[in-house]
C-alpha angles and dihedrals in degrees: 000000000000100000093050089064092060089052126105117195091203090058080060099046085050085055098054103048093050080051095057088039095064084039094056085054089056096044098049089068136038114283129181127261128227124178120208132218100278081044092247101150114249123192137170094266098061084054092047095053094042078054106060093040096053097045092046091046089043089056097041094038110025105166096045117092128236135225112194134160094235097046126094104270120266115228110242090234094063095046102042095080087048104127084192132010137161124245119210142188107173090196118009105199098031085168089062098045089061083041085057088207085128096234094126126101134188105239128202126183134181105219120202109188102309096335126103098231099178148331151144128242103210115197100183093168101055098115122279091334124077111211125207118190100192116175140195094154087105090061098041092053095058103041138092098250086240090063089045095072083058089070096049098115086057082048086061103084096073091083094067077054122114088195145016132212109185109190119205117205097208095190095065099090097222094052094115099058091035081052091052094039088050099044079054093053095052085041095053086049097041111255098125096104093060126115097254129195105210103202123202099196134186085026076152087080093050129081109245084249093060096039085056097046088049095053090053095047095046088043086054087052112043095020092227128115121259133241111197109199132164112214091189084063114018091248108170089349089140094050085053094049091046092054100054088039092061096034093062109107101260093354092190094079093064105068107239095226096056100047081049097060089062092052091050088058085041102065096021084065086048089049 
């Protein structure tokens, strides 16, 4: 897990907004439209932006591989055996972009073995409001939480944040005490004031009972309230939904609808 300690999430957050901010120039005036061979649409924004990531990832990583859309296609044979490798869409929602409804984001992931380790969603174009969904959830999940306060300058982070969701597997056995180690870590950088989400997930595998008796544990000792969701089966999605939507700083200017929509492909992936 070498690489992933170098790392600095806000580096890919910068990125990624240098990356949105090439593509909003580009959108703001007519560009052309190629199609490729699967008839996906291709436009100069989509190799701008795969520009500016690979160059700036090239520079800061240079021994870790990329796997972008835009890229020329990498044989399975040669990537199987990548340990790390980083996972690019340059625009995610090319469609949109032409559409210029706004509903697009450039997305970087790092990515260790099969596992999603980190990355940041980036929409320049919702409203007034830019929105960065930046995530280290993946990592911390699947540390010991010793080796997590290595990592505290990538948690970092978290204090440029307007909100925290902060998701809890249950099913790992040792939740409880990752849970503790990684409410220390926000406090030490001060993040505690934050508005934080506290999710219970995969509650479909408990008993009622235990999920009861987990919500009441993790509520002691955050003291947030709990939202207990299930993303298998779409249990308390909505609530969920309803929470980070009201917890945005002046949620009216996003347009509900829109910031819906990427919720929606949000927990229908999980599903």
């Amino acid at each position: 897990m070498k690489l992933l300690k170098d790392v600095e999430l806000n580096k890919i957050v910068d990125i990624a907004k240098n990356a949105g901010d090439a593509i909003m120039e580009i959108y703001s005036r007519d560009f052309k439209v190629e199609y490729k061979d699967d008839k996906s649409p291709l436009t100069e924004a989509d190799l701008k932006s795969n520009d500016i990531i690979c160059k700036a990832l090239a520079e800061l990583y240079p021994n870790t591989p990329m796997l972008s859309e835009e890229n020329k296609e990498v044989p399975y044979n040669k990537r199987k055996d990548w340990e790390y490798y980083w996972c690019i869409d340059p625009i995610d929602g090319t469609k949109e972009f032409i559409k210029k409804n706004g509903e697009f984001t450039v997305n970087i992931a790092l990515i260790y073995k099969d596992t999603p380790v980190l990355g940041a969603v980036y929409a320049p174009a919702l409203n007034e409001r830019k929105v960065i969904i930046s995530d280290t959830v993946g990592f911390i999940q699947n540390l010991p939480p010793s080796l997590v306060k290595s990592f505290k300058s990538t948690l970092e982070e978290a204090v440029c944040s307007d909100v925290l969701i902060h998701v809890v597997d249950p099913i790992q056995e040792d939740a409880l005490y990752k849970l503790e180690e990684v409410v220390k870590i926000l406090d030490s950088i001060g993040v505690n004031e934050k508005k934080t989400i506290l999710v219970l997930n995969k509650i479909d595998m408990l008993t009622p009972e235990h999920v009861k008796f987990l919500q009441n544990k993790l509520e002691q000792l955050t003291g947030n309230v709990v939202i207990p969701i299930s993303a298998k089966t779409g249990d308390n999605i909505g609530v969920l939904k309803e929470k980070i939507f009201n917890a945005m700083p002046s949620p009216r200017r996003y347009g509900k609808s829109r910031l819906y929509s990427r919720y929606e492909q949000a927990s229908d992936t999980e599903r």
